[in-house]
Every structure is written in C-alpha cells, then in structure tokens.
N, CA, C and O of each residue as an XYZ file, in Angstrom:
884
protein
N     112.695     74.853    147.623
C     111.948     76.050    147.243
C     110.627     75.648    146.612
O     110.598     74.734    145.787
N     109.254     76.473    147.069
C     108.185     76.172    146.293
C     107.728     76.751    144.745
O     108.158     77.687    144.071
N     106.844     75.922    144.554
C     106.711     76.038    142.928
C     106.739     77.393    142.852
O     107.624     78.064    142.321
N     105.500     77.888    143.532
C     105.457     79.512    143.526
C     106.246     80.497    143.647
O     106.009     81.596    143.144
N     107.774     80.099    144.655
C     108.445     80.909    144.471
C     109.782     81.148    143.337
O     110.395     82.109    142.873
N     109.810     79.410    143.197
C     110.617     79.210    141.514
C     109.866     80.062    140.581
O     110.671     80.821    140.041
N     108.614     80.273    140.140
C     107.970     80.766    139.363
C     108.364     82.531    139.098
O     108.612     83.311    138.178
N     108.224     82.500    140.532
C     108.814     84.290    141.014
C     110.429     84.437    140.770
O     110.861     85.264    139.967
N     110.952     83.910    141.228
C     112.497     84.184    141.121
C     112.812     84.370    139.898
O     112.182     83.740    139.049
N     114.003     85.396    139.439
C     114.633     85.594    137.970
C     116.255     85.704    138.377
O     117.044     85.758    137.434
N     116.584     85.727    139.219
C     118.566     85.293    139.749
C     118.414     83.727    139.820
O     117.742     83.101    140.640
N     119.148     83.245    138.828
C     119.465     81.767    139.205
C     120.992     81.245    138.824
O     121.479     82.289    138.389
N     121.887     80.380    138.745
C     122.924     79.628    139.035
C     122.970     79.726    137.011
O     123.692     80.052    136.069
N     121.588     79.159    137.364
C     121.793     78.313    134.997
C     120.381     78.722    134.945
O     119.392     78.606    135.669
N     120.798     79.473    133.315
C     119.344     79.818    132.732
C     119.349     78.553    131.229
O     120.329     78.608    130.487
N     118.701     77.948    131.047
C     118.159     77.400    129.773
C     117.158     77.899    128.820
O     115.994     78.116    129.159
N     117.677     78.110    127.439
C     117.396     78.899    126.842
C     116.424     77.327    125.743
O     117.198     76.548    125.187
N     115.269     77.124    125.610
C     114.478     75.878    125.017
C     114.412     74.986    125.931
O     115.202     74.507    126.745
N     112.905     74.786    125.552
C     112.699     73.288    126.450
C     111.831     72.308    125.338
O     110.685     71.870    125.237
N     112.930     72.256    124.684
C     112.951     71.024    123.620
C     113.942     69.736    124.222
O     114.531     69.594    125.293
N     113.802     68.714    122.762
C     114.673     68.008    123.418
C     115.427     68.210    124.679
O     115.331     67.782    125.829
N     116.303     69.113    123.966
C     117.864     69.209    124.394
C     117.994     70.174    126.125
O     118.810     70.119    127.046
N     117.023     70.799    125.939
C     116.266     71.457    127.386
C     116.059     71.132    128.334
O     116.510     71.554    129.398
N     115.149     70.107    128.093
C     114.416     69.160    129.356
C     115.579     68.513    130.201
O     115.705     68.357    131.416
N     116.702     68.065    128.708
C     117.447     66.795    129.176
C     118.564     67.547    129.879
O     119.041     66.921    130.826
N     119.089     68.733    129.644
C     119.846     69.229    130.554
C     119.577     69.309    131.715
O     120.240     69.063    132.722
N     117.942     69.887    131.473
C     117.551     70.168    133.048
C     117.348     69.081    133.877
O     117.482     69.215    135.093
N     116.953     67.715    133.238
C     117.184     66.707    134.336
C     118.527     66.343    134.763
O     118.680     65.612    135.742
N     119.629     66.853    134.019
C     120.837     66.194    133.924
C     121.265     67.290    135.289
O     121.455     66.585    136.280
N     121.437     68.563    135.567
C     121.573     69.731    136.399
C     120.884     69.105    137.354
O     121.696     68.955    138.266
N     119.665     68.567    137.739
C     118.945     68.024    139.078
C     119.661     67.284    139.753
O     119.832     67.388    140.967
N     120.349     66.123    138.726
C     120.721     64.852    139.359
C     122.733     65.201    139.664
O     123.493     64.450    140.276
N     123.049     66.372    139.083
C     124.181     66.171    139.005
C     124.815     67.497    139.887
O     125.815     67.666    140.584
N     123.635     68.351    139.447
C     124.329     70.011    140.401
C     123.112     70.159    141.396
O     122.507     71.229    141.320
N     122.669     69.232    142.320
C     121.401     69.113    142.937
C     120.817     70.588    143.839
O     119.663     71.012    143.902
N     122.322     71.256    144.598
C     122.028     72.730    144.682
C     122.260     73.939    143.845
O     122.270     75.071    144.328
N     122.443     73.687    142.602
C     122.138     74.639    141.284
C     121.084     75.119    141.369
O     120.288     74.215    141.118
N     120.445     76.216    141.621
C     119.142     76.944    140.758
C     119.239     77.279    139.219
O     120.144     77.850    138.611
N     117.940     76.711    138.726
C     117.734     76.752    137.528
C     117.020     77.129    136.630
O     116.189     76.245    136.836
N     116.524     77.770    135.649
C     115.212     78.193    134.699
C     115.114     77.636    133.487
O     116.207     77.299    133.033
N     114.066     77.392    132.712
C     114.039     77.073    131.055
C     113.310     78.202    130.919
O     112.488     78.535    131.773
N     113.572     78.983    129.695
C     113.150     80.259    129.303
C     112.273     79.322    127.772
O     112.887     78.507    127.083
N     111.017     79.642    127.572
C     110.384     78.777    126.513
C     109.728     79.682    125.853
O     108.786     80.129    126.506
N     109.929     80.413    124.161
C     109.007     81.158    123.649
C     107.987     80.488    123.592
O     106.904     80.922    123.985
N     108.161     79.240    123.061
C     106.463     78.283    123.025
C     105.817     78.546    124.072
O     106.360     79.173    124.981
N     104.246     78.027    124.175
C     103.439     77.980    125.271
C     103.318     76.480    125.620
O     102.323     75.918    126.079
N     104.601     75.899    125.295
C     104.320     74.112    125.334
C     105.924     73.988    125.005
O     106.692     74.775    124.451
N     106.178     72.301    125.737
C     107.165     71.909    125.584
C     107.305     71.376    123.930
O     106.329     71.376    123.181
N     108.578     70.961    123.530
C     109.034     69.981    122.293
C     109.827     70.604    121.141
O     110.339     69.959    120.225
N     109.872     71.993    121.298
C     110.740     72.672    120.229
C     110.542     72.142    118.976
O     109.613     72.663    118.359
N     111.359     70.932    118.207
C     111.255     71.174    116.697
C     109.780     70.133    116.925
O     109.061     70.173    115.926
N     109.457     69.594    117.602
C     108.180     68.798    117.120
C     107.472     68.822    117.756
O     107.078     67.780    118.280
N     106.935     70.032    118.046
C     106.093     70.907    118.309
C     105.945     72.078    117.198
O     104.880     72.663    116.996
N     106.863     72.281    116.670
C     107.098     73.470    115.805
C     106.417     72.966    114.632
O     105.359     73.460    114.240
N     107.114     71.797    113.946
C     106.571     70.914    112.433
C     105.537     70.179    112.542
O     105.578     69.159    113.230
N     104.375     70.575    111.857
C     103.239     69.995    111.568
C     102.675     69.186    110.346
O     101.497     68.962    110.069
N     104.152     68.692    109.491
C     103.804     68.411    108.076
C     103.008     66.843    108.196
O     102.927     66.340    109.316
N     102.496     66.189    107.127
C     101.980     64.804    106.994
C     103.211     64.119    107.664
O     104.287     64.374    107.122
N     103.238     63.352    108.672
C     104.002     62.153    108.772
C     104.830     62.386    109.774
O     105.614     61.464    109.995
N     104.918     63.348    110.477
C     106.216     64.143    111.291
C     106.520     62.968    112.030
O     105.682     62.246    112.571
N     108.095     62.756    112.031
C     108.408     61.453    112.234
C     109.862     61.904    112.674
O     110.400     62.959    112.337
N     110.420     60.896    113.508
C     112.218     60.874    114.235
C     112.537     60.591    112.728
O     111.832     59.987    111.920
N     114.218     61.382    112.466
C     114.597     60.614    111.163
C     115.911     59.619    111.889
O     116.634     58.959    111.142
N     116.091     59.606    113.244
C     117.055     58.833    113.521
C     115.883     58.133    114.593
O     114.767     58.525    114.935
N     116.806     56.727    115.002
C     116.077     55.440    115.752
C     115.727     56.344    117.170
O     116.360     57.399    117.217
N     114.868     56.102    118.262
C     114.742     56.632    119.825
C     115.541     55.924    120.180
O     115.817     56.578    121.185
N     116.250     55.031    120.235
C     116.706     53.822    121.030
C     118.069     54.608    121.236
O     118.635     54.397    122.309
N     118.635     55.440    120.395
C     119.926     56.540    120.157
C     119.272     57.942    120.720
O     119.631     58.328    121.832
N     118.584     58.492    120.177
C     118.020     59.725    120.239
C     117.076     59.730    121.551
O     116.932     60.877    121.975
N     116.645     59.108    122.027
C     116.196     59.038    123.600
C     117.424     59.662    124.370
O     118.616     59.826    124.110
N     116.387     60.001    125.698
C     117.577     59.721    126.786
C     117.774     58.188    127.655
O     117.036     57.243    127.935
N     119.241     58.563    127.894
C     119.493     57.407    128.535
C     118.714     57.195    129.887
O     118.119     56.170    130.220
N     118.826     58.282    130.546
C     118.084     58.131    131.926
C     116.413     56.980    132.177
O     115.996     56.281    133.101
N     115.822     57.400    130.533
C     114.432     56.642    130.228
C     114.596     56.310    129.106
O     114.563     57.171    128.227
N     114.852     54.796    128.753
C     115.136     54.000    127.758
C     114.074     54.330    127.029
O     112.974     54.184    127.560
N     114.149     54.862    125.614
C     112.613     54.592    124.509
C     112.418     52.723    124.121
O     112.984     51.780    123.567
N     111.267     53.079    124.836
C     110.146     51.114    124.581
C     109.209     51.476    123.483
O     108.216     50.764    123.337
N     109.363     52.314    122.830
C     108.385     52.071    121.674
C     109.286     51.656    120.223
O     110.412     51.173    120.105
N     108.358     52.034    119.290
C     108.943     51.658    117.680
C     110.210     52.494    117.442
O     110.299     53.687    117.732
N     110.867     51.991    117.066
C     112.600     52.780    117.026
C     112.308     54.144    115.947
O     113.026     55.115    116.184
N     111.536     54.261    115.045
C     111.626     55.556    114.205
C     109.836     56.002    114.705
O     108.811     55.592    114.161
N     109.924     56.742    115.632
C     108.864     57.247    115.928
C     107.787     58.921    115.685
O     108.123     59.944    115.087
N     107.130     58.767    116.049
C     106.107     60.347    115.423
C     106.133     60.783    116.096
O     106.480     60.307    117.177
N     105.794     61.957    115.926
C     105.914     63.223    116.854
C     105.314     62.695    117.906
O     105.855     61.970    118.740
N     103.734     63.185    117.884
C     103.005     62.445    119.062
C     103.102     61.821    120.369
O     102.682     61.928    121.521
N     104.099     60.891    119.401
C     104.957     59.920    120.746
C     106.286     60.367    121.508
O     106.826     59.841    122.481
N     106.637     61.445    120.807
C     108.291     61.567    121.287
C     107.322     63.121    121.838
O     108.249     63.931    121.838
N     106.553     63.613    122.106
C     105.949     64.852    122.856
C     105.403     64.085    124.028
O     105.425     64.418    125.213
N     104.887     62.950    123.456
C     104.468     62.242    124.715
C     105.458     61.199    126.414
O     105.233     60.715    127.523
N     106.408     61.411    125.529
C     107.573     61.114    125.983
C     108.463     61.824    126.467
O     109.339     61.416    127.229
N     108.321     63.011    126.054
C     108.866     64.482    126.679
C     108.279     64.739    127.881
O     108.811     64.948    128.971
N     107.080     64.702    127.563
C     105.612     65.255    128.737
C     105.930     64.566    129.791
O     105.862     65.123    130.887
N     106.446     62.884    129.672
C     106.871     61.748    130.997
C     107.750     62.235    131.621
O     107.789     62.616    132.791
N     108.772     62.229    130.528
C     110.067     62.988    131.400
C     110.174     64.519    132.301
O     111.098     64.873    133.034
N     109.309     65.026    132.076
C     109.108     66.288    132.735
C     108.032     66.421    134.275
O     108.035     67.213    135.217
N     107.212     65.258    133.937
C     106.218     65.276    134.913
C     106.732     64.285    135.836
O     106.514     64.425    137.040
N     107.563     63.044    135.282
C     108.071     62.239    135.919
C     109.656     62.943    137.346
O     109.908     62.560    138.488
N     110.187     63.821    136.635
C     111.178     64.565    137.341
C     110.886     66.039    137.882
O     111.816     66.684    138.366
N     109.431     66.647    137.793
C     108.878     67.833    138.583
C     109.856     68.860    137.657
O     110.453     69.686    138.347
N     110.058     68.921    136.508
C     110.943     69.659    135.853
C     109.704     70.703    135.393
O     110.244     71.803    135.278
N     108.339     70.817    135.095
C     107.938     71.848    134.873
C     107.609     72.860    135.747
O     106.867     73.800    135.463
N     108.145     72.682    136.797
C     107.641     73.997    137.568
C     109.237     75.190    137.280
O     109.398     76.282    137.824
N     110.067     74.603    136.418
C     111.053     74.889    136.275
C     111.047     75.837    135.304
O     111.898     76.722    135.390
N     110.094     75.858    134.182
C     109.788     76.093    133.153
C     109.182     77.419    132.764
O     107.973     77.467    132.989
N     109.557     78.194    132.389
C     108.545     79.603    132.005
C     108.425     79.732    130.644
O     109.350     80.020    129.885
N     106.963     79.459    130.248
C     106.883     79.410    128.859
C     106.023     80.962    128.348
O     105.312     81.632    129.097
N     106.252     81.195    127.248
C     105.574     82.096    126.855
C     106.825     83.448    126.891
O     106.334     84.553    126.660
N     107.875     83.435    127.073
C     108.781     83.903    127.030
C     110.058     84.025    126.171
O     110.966     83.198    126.085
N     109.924     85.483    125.417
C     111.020     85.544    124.549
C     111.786     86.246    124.560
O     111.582     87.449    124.397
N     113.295     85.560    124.818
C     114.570     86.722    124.955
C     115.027     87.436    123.757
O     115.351     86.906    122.694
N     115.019     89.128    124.125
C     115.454     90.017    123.381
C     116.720     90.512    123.391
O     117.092     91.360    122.580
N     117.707     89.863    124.601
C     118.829     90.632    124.467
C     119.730     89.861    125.821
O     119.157     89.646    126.889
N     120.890     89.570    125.646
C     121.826     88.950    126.451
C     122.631     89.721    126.638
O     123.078     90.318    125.659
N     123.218     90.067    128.167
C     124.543     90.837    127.896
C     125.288     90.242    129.162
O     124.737     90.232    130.263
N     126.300     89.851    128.999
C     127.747     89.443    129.723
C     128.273     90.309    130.258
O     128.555     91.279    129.555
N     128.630     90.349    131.693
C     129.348     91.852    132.663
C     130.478     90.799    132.903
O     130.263     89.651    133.292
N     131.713     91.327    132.625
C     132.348     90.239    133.278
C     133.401     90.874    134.668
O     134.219     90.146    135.232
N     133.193     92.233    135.020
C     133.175     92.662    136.314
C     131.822     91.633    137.334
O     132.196     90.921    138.266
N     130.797     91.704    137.070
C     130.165     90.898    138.341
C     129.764     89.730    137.790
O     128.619     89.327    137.996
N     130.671     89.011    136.995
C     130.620     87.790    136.378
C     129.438     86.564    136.164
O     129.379     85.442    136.667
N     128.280     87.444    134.948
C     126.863     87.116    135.003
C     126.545     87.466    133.873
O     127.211     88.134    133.082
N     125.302     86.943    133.720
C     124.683     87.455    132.355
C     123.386     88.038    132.866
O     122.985     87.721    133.986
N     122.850     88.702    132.259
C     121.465     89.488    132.128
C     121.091     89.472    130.962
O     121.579     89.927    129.927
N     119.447     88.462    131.369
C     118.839     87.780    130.293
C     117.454     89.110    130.094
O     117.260     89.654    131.181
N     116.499     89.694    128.914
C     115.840     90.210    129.255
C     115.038     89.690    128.176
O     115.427     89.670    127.009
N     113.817     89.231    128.604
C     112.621     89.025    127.706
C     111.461     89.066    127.788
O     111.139     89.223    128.965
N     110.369     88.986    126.927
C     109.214     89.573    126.909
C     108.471     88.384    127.423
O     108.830     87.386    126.799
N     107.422     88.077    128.478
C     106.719     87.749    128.611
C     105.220     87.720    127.298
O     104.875     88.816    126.858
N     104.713     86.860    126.959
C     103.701     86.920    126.346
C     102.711     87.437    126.864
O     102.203     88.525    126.594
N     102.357     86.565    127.740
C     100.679     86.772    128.397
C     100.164     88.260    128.963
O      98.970     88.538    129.070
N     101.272     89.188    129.313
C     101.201     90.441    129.287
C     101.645     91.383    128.663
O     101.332     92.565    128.808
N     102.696     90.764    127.642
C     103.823     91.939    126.966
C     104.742     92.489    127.809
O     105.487     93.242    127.182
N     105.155     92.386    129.677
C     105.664     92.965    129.881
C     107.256     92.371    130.005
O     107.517     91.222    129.647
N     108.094     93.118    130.452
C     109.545     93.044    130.161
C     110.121     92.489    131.767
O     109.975     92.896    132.919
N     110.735     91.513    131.211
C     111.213     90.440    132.804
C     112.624     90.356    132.383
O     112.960     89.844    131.315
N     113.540     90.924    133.334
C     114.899     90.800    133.346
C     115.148     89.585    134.396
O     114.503     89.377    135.423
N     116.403     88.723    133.813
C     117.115     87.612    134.532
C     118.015     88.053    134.363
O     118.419     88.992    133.677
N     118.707     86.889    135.469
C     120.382     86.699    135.599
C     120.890     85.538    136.129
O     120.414     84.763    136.959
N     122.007     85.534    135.479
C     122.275     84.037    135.824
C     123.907     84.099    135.673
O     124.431     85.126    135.242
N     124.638     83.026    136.024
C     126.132     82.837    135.773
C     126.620     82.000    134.862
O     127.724     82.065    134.321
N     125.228     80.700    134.597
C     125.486     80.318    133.549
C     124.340     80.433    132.219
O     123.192     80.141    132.552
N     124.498     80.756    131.020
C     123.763     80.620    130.109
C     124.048     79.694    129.167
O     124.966     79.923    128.379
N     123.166     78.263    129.079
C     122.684     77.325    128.388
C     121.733     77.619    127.140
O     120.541     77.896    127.272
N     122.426     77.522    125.855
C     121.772     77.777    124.903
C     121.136     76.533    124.105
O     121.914     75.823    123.469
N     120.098     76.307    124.104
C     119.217     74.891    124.159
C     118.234     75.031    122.719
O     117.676     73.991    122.370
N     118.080     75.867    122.154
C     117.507     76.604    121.085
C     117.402     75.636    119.896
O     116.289     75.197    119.606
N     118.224     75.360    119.360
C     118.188     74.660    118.180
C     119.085     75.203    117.090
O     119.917     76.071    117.355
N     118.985     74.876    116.273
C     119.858     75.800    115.172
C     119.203     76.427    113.940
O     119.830     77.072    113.100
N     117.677     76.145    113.896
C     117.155     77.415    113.190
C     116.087     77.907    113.716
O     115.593     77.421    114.733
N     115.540     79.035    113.035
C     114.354     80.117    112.839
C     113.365     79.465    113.380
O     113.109     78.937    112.298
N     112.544     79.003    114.100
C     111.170     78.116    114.617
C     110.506     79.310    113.505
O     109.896     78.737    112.602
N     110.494     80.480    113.403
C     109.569     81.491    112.824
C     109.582     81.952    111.299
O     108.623     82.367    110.648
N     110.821     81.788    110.914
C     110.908     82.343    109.390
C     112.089     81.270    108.989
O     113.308     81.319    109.150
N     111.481     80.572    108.572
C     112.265     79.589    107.825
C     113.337     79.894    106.451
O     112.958     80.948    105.940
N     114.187     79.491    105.915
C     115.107     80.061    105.044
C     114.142     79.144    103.412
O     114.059     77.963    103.075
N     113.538     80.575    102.751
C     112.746     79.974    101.533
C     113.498     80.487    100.427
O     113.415     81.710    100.313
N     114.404     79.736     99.346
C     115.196     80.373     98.897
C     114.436     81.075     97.653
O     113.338     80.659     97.282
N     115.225     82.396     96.898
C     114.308     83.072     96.128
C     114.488     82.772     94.640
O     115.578     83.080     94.159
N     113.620     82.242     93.886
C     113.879     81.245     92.540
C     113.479     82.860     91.662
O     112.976     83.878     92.139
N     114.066     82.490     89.827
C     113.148     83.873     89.417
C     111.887     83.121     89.600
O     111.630     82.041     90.132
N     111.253     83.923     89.062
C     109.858     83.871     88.667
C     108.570     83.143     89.857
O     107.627     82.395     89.600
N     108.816     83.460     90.575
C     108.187     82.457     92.193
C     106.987     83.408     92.006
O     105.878     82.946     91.737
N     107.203     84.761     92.149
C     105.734     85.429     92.137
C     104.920     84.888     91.212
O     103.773     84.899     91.657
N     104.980     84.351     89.978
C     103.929     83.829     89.188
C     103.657     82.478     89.336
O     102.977     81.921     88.475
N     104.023     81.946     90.163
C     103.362     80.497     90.301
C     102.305     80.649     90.860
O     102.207     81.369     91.853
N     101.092     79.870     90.228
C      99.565     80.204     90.811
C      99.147     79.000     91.821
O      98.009     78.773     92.232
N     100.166     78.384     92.080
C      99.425     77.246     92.858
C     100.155     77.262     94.215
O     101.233     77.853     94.153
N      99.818     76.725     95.510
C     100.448     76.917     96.811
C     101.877     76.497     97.214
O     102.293     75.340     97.151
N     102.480     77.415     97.574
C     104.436     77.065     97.781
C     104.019     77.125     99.524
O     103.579     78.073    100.173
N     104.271     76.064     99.852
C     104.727     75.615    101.198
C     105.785     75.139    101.650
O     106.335     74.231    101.028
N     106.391     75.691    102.978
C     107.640     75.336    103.257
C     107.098     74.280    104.393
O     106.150     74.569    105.123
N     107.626     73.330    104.450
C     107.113     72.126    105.801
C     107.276     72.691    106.970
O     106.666     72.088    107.852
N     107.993     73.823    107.410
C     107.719     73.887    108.798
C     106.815     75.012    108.995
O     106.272     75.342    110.049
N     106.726     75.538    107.890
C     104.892     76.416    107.773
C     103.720     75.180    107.061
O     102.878     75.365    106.183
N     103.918     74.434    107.507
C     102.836     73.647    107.149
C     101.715     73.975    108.181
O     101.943     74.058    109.388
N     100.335     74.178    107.549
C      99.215     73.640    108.133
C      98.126     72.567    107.797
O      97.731     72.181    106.697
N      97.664     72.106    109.364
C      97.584     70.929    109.114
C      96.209     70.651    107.975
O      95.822     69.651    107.370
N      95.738     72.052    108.048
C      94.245     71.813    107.776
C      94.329     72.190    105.968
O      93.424     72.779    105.377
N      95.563     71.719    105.336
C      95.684     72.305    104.153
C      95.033     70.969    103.373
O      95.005     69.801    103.761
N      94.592     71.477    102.307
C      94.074     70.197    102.021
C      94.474     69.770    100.453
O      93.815     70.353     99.592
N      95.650     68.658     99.909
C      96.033     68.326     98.762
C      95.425     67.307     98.398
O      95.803     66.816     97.335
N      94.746     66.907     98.838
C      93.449     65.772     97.916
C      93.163     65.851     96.437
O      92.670     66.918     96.071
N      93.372     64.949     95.531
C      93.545     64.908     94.271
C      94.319     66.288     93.425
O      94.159     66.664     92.264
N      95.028     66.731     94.303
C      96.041     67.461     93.640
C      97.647     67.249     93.279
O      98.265     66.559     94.089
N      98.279     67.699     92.307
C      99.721     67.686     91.881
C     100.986     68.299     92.550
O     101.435     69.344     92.079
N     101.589     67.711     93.621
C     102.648     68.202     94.207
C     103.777     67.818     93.995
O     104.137     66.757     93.484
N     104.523     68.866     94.469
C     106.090     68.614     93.958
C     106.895     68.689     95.644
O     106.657     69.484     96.553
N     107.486     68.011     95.620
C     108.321     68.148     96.861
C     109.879     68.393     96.579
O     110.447     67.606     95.822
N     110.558     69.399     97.127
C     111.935     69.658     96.510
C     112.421     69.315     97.687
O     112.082     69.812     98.761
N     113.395     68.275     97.485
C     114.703     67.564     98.435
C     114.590     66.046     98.218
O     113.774     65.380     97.580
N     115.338     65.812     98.726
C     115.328     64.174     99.308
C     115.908     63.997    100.728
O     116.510     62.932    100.866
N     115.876     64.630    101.588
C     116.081     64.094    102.909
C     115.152     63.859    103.882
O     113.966     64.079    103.640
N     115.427     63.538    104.712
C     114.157     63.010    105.385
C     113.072     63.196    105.907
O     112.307     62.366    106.398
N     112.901     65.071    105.750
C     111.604     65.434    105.558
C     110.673     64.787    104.420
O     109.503     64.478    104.649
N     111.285     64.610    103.185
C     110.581     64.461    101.730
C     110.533     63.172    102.195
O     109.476     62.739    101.736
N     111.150     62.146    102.951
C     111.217     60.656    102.416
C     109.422     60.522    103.870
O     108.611     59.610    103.709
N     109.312     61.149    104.568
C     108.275     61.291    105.594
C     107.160     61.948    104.795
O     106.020     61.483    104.767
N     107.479     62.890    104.238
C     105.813     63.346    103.522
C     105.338     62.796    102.294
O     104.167     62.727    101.920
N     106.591     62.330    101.582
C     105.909     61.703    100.178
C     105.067     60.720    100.098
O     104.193     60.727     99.232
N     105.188     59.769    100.943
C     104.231     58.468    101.141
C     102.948     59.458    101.534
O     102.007     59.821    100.829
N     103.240     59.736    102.825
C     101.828     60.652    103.161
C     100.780     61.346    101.870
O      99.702     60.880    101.500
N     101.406     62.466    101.398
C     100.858     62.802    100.373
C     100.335     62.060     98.865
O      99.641     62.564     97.982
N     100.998     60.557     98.940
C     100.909     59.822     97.746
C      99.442     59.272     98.384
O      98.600     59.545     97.529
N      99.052     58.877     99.069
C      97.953     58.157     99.718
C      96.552     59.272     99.187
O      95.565     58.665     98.771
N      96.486     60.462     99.197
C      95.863     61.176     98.865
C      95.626     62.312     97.718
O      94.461     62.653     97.515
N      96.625     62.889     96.993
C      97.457     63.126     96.211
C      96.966     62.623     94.346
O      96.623     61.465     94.104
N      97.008     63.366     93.584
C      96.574     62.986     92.525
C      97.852     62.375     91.730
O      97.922     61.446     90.927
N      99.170     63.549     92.440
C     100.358     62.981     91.607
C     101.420     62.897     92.245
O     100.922     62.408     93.259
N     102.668     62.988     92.521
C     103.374     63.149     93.751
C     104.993     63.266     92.949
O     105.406     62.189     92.521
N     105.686     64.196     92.783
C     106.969     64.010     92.097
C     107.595     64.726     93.276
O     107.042     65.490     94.067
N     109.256     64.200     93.227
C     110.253     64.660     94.078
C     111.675     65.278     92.672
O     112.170     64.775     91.663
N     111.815     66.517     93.387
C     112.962     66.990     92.659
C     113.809     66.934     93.620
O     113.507     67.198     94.784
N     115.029     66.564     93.215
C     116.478     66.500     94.302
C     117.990     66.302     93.228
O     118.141     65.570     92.250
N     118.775     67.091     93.761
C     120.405     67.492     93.216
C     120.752     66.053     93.440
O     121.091     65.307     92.521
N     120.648     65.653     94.813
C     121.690     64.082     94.943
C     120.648     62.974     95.123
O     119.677     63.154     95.857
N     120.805     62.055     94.588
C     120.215     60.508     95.261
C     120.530     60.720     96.627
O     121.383     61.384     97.217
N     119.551     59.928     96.985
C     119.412     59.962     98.583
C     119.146     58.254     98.630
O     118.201     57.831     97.963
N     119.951     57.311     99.390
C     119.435     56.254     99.845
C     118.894     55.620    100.906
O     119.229     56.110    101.984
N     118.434     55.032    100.939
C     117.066     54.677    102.242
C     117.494     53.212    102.466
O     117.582     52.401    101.544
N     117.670     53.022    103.345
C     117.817     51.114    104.057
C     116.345     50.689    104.555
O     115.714     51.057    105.546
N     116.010     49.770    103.506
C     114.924     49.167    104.181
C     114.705     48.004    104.696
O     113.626     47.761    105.237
C-alpha cells in the first residue's frame, strides 16, 4: 500500500496509541513479525519521542544505560547513559531506517475509545490538530503506547502557603528552556534522577544549589 493511501486509511488490524519509545518499537516489531497486519501510530505530538521530547530540563539525560534501554534490533554504539538529543536521534534512525513514518499520524488526539464486542473492534475517535476536525478509527487491536503520565499537567502537589512564594516554582517537565537561573538560589525537591541530572547543571551557573529529599538516594560512580 502507498504512503498516500496509509495516510488516508482509518480501518486497520492495530492502532498504536504513542510514538515514543515504546511506539516505534512495537511498530517495528508488528512489521517484522505480523508482516500482513495493517497498522497506525496515533501521535498527539507533532514529532516523534514522547517523554524526551516532552522534558526540556538542564541535562535531560537516560537514567538507565542504552545498551539495556535500546532496542535490540539496533544495538546503542554510543555513551551508555545518554541525552536526549541522542536517543531522539536514534529514534529518528530507527524510523527512517524501517519506513515506519509513513505509519505515523501526528498531530492527533484521542478523545474517546469504545469496544463493540458484537463486531469485535474498537472505535478510536480523535481530533486532528491541523484542522480541529474529528477522524474516527477502528481497529481490532488497541496498543496503548502512551506512557504512564500527563505529558500536559503534571501532578504539582499543593503545600500551604505556595501562593506566597515570590520566587519561580517549576515543575521539570514544564521546564523552559529559555528560563534563566544565573546567579540565582534554587532548591530542587527529590533525589531521583531527575534532581541527580539537573543539579550539576544548575550548579555550573547557579548562585546556590540545595536539594531537599525524604530518602538518601545513592549514586554508583
């Protein structure tokens, strides 16, 4: 089938819901394994990479090795704890390398799933961006590829007194990049491996740099 008409079609075999990690790699895994499967990735982004694409903080970095967290199909040859950058850039291979983006409809967000199990299918319906208008699918199988949180509203928990703090509360995956803490006093709350990735970052520039955290956290160096 041609690109153009994959593009057109909304009945397929498997719908994929993210084309992050976990997205792509299904969908190469469905090529090589269900070779007459029809298939879709449904992508609210306008770009592949899900969480790293999503996080823009100082340092955005793998907190586990590629050499594990790769796919097997394409061994990771770079530095075992790698940056975003590189693991988008490595996404981008794997997709262009296996013709997996013509597979892809980005700009698309599902509003509603429903299961018939008389004509044994799902009906996917979501909004197109680029026009606002409303595109119904269907499929028999639904692959949920998503992730496990909010890309959009992150969970900021509510402390008293938060309205009177006069200085900037940022959550890292609302980070922007263009924020600027240059000789200023930050506090970073956690110790996992977001904090152990931005604290160096921010210490380099940074007037002061403290970490609050409930548990020790240890680091192998």
């Amino acid at each position: 089938m041609g690109k153009a008409n994959v593009q057109n079609q909304t009945d397929f075999d498997v719908l994929i819901v993210g084309a992050g990690i976990s997205g792509v790699g299904e969908a190469y895994h469905l090529q090589q394994q269900c070779p007459n499967k029809s298939f879709c990735i449904l992508e609210m982004k306008d770009t592949f990479g899900g969480t790293w694409e999503t996080h823009k903080y100082p340092g955005i970095r793998s907190d586990s090795d590629l050499y594990t967290f790769g796919y097997r199909f394409k061994p990771w040859t770079g530095v075992p704890i790698a940056s975003a950058e590189a693991i988008l850039t490595y996404m981008g291979e794997v997709i262009e390398e296996n013709d997996i983006g013509q597979h892809i409809r980005y700009g698309h967000r599902i509003t509603q799933c429903d299961w018939s199990s008389a004509e044994n299918k799902w009906t996917v319906t979501a909004t197109r961006k680029a026009d606002g208008s409303e595109v119904v699918f269907t499929c028999n199988f639904l692959w949920m590829c998503q992730g496990y949180y909010d890309h959009e509203n992150p969970n900021i928990p509510s402390w008293p007194n938060m309205d009177q703090f006069q200085g900037q509360l940022i959550h890292a995956q609302l980070w922007d990049p263009n924020t600027d803490y240059a000789g200023k006093k930050v506090v970073v709350i956690g110790s996992g491996a977001t904090a152990a990735t931005v604290i160096p970052e921010f210490a380099k520039e940074a007037e002061h740099v403290t970490m609050l955290q409930r548990s020790p956290t240890y680091f192998f160096l």
